[in-house]
C-alpha positions as CSV (number, residue, x, y, z in Angstrom):
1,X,52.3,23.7,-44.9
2,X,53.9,25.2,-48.0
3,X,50.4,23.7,-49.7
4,X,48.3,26.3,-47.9
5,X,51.0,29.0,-46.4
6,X,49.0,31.5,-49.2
7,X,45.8,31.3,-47.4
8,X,47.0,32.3,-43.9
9,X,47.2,35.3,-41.7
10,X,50.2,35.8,-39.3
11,X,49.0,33.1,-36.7
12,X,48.5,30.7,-39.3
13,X,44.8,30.9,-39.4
14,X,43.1,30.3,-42.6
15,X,41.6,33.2,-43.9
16,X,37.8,32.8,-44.5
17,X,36.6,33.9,-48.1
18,X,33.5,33.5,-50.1
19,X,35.3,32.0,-52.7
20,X,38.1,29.8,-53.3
21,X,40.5,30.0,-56.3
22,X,42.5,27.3,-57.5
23,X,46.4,27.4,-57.4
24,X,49.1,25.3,-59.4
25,X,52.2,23.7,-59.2
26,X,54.9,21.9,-60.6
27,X,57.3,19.9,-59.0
28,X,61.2,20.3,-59.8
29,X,63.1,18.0,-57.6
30,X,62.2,18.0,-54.3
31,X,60.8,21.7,-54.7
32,X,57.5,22.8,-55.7
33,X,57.0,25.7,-58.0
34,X,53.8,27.7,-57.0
35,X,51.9,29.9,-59.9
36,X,48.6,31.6,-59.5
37,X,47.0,30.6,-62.5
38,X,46.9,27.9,-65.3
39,X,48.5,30.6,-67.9
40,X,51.6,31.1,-65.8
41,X,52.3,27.6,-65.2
42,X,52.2,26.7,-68.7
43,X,54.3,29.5,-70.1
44,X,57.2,28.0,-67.8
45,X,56.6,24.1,-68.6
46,X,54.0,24.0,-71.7
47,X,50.6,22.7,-71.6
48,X,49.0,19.1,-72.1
49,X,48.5,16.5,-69.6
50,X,52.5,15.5,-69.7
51,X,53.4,18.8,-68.3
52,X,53.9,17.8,-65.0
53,X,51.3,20.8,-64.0
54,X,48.9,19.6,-61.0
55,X,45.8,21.8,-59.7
56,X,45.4,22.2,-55.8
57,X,42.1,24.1,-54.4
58,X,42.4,24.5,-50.4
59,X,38.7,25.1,-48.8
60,X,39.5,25.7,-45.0
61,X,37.3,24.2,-41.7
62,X,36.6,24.5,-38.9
63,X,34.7,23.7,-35.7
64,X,32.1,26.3,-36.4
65,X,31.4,24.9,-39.8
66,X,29.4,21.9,-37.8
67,X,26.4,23.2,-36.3
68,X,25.0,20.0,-35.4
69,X,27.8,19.1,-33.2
70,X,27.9,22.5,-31.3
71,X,23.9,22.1,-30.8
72,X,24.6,18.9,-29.2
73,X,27.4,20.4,-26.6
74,X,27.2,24.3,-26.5
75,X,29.6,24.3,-24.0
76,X,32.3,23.6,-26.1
77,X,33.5,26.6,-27.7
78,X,34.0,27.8,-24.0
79,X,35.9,24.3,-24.0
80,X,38.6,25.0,-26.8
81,X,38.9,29.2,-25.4
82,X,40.1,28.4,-21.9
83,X,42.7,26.1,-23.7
84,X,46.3,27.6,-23.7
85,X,46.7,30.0,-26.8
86,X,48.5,27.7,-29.3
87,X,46.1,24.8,-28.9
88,X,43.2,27.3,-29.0
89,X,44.6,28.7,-32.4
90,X,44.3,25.4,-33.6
91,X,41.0,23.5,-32.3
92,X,39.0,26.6,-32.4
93,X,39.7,28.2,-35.7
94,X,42.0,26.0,-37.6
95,X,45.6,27.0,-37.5
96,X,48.0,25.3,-39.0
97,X,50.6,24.8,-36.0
98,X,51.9,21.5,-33.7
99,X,49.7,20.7,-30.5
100,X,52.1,22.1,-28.1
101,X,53.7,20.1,-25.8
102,X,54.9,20.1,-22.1
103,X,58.3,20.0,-23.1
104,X,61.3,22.8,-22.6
105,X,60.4,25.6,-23.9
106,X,57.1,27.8,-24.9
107,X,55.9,30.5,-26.8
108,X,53.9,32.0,-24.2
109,X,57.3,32.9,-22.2
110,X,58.6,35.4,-25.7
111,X,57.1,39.0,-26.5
112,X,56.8,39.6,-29.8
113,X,58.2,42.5,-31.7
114,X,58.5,44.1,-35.2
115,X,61.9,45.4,-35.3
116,X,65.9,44.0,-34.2
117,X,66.9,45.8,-30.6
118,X,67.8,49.5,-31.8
119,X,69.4,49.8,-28.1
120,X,71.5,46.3,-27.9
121,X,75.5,46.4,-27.8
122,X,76.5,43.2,-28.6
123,X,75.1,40.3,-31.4
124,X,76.0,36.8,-31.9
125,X,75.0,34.9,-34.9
126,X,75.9,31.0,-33.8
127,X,75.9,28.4,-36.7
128,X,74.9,24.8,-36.7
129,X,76.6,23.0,-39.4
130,X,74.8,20.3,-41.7
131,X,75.4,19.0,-45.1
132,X,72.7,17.0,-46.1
133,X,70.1,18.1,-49.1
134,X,66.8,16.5,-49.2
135,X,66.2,13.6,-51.3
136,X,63.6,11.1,-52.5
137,X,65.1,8.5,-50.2
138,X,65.6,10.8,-47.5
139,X,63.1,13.8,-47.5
140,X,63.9,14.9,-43.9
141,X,67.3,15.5,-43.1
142,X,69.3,17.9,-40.6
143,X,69.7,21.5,-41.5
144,X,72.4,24.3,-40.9
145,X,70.8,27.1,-38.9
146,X,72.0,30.2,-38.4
147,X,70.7,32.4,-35.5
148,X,71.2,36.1,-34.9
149,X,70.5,37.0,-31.1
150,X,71.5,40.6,-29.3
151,X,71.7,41.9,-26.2
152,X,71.0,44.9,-24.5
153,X,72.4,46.6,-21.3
154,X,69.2,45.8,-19.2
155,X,70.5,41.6,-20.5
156,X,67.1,41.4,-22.4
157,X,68.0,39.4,-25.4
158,X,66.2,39.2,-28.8
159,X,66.5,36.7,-31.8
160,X,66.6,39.0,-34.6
161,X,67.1,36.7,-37.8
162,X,67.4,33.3,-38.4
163,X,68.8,31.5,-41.8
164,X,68.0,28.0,-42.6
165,X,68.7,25.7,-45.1
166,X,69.3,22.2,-46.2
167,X,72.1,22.1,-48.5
168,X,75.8,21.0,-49.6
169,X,78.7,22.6,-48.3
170,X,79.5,24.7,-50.8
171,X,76.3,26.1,-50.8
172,X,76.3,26.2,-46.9
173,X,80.0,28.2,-47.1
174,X,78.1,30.7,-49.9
175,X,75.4,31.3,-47.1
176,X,77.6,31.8,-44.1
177,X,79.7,34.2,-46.2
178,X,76.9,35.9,-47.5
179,X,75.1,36.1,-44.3
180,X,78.0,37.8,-42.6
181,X,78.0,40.6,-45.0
182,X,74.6,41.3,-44.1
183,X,75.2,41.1,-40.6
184,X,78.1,43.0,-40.4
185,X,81.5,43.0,-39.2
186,X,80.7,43.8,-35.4
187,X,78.4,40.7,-35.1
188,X,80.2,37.3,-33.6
189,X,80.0,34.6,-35.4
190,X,80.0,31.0,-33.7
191,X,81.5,28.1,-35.5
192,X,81.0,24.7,-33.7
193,X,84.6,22.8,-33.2
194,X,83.5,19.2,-33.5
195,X,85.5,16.6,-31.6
196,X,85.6,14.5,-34.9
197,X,89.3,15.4,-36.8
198,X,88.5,16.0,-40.0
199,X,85.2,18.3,-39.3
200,X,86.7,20.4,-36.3
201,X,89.8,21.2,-39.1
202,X,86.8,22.5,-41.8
203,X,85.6,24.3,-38.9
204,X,88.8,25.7,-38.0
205,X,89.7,27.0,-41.7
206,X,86.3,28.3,-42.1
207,X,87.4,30.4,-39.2
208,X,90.0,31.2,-40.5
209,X,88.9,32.2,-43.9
210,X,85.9,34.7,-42.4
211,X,88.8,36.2,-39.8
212,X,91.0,37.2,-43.0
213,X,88.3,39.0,-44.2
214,X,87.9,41.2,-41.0
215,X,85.1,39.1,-39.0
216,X,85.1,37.8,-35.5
217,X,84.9,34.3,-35.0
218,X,84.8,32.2,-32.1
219,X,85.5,28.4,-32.0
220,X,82.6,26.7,-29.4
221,X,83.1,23.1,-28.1
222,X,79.8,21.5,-26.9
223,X,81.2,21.0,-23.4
224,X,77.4,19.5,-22.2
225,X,74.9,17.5,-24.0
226,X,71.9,19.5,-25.9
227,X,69.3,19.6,-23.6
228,X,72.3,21.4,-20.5
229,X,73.4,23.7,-22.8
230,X,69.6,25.0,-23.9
231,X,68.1,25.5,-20.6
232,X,70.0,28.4,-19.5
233,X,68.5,30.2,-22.5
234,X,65.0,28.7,-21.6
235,X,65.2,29.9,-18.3
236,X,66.1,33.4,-19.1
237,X,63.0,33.1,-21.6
238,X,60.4,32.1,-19.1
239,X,61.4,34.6,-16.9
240,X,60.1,37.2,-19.7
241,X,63.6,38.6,-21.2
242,X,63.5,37.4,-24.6
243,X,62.0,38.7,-27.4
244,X,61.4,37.3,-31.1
245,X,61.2,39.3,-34.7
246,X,58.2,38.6,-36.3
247,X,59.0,37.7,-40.0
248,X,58.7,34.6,-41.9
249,X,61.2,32.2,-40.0
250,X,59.4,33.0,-37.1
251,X,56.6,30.1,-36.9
252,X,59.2,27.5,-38.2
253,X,62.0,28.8,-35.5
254,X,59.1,28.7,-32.8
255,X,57.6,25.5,-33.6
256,X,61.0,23.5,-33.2
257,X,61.8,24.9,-30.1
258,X,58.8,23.6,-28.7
259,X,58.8,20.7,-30.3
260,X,62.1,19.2,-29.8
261,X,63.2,16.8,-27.3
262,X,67.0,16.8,-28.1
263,X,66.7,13.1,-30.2
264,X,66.9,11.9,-33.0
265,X,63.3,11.9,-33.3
266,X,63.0,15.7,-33.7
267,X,65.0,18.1,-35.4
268,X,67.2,20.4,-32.5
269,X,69.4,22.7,-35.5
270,X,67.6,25.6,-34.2
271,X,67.5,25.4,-31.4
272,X,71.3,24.3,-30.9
273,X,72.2,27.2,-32.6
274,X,70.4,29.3,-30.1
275,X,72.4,28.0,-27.0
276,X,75.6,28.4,-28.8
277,X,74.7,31.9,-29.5
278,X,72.8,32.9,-25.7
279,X,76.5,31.3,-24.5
280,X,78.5,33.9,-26.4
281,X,76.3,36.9,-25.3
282,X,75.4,35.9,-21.6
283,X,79.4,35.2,-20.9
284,X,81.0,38.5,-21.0
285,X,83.8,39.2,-23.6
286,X,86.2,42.1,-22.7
287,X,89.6,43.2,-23.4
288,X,91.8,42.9,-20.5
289,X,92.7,45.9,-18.6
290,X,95.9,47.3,-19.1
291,X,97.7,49.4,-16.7
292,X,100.6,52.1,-18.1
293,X,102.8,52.1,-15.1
294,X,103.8,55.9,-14.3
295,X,107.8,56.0,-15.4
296,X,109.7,57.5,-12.3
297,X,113.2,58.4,-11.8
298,X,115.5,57.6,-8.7
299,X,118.3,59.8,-8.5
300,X,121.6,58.1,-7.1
301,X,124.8,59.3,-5.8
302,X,128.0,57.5,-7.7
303,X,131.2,58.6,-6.5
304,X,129.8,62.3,-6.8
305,X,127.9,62.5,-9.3
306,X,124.7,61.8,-10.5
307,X,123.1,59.5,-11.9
308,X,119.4,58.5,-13.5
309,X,118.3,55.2,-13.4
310,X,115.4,54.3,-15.5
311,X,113.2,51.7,-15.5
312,X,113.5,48.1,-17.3
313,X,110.2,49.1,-19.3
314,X,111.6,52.2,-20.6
315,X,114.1,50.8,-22.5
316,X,117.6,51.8,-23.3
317,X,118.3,55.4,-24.0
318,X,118.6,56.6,-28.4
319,X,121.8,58.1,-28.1
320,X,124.7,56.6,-25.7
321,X,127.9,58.9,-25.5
């Protein structure tokens, strides 16, 4: 998608235009470096046919650019609109989104909004830990996800940011720190405790490290398998009390939730950081309450005079004659 992200609107619907310019790009890595025009390009990584500097031109189609086919069955734009709104999007004008399946959660069940929750009162951001960078012999690999969900006094919850990235661990570590800053220090952060030895003890000094420096972490052990601990937050969505930012994660965050089946055929970062956080914020966190017992004195009669007796709490008296 990164090959034609330039030419689409907010829905990921290629945007129509009389004409078509050409874009370029130069691959470092497993990264591709877009530039606009021929003159950029080569400034960064000369000119000649050995620079490395390739030439893309992206003409979008769709169904309406077939007239012949529609003459033959005129029904079937009426077809493709009474189909549910992501398949629709795609058929019927071209976006560039997955067929959406049947599976556990869906898009339809969100609202959409433009700004975090101005009247939530509590924010998790829950972490899914991977350290894998993508490669030539392994393009797609797990990612560490980050996601930042709140909740308001009404329990309507809204995923206001997530961070993703396929990196090392120190770059992962950079992230996390970095990401904590931004959030702020009255945002939770969830760190998973993996049953393995050695990665529950990173997991525990990483705690560690971001409690020293004034953050709140909490430890989660996976107590279910993926699929348990997600539906409780898929329930809660269907039954219209989440909401979703609208940025440029949004699409990506979307997609996987509706496209995972908790496998290793389909990538669950995402949405495994979302249960972790929707456990933290749906389970209430509170400091006990404590009761100051009111201090009362018995007066007692010993051998005529009289005596105070004071409770065990209050301690022993400063000065003792």
């Amino acid at each position: 998608m990164d090959f034609v992200r330039f030419s689409l609107d907010d829905n990921l619907i290629p945007i129509r235009q009389d004409n078509y310019t050409k874009r370029y790009f130069f691959r470092s890595q497993n990264t591709l470096l877009w530039y606009d025009t021929l003159e950029e390009a080569e400034f960064v990584h000369g000119s000649g046919p050995e620079s490395g500097i390739k030439s893309f031109l992206y003409v979008p189609g769709s169904i309406m650019d077939n007239p012949i086919g529609l003459e033959s069955n005129k029904e079937y734009i009426a077809t493709l609109k009474a189909l549910p709104a992501t398949e629709c999007n795609r058929l019927l004008y071209g976006a560039w989104v997955k067929e959406q399946k049947s599976g556990f959660f869906k898009r339809d069940w969100i609202k959409f909004v433009d700004y975090p929750n101005p009247t939530a009162h509590k924010r998790v951001r829950a972490w899914d830990l991977a350290f894998s960078e993508p490669s030539e012999a392994r393009p797609s690999v797990d990612a560490t996800a980050g996601v930042l969900m709140s909740k308001d006094k009404l329990s309507h919850y809204t995923i206001e940011n997530v961070v993703v990235l396929r990196k090392r661990v120190h770059e992962v570590e950079k992230a996390i720190f970095d990401t904590a800053e931004t959030d702020g220090r009255e945002v939770i952060i969830s760190l998973p405790l993996d049953p393995g030895a050695t990665a529950g003890a990173y997991c525990k000094d990483l705690a560690r490290r971001l409690s020293e420096l004034g953050f709140i972490v909490r430890l989660t052990r996976p107590e279910k398998g993926k699929l348990q601990r997600f539906l409780p937050f898929a329930s809660v969505a269907e039954a219209g009390f989440v909401s979703v930012v609208r940025s440029d994660w949004t699409e990506e965050y979307l997609n996987e939730l509706e496209q995972t089946e908790f496998n290793n055929k389909t990538f669950d970062d995402q949405a495994d950081g979302t249960s972790d956080t929707f456990f933290h914020l749906a389970k209430d966190y509170s400091l006990p309450d404590f009761t100051i017992p009111v201090l009362q004195s018995s007066t007692q009669q010993l051998f005529g005079f009289q005596s105070t007796v004071l409770p065990h709490s209050q301690g022993l008296p400063q000065n003792f004659n």
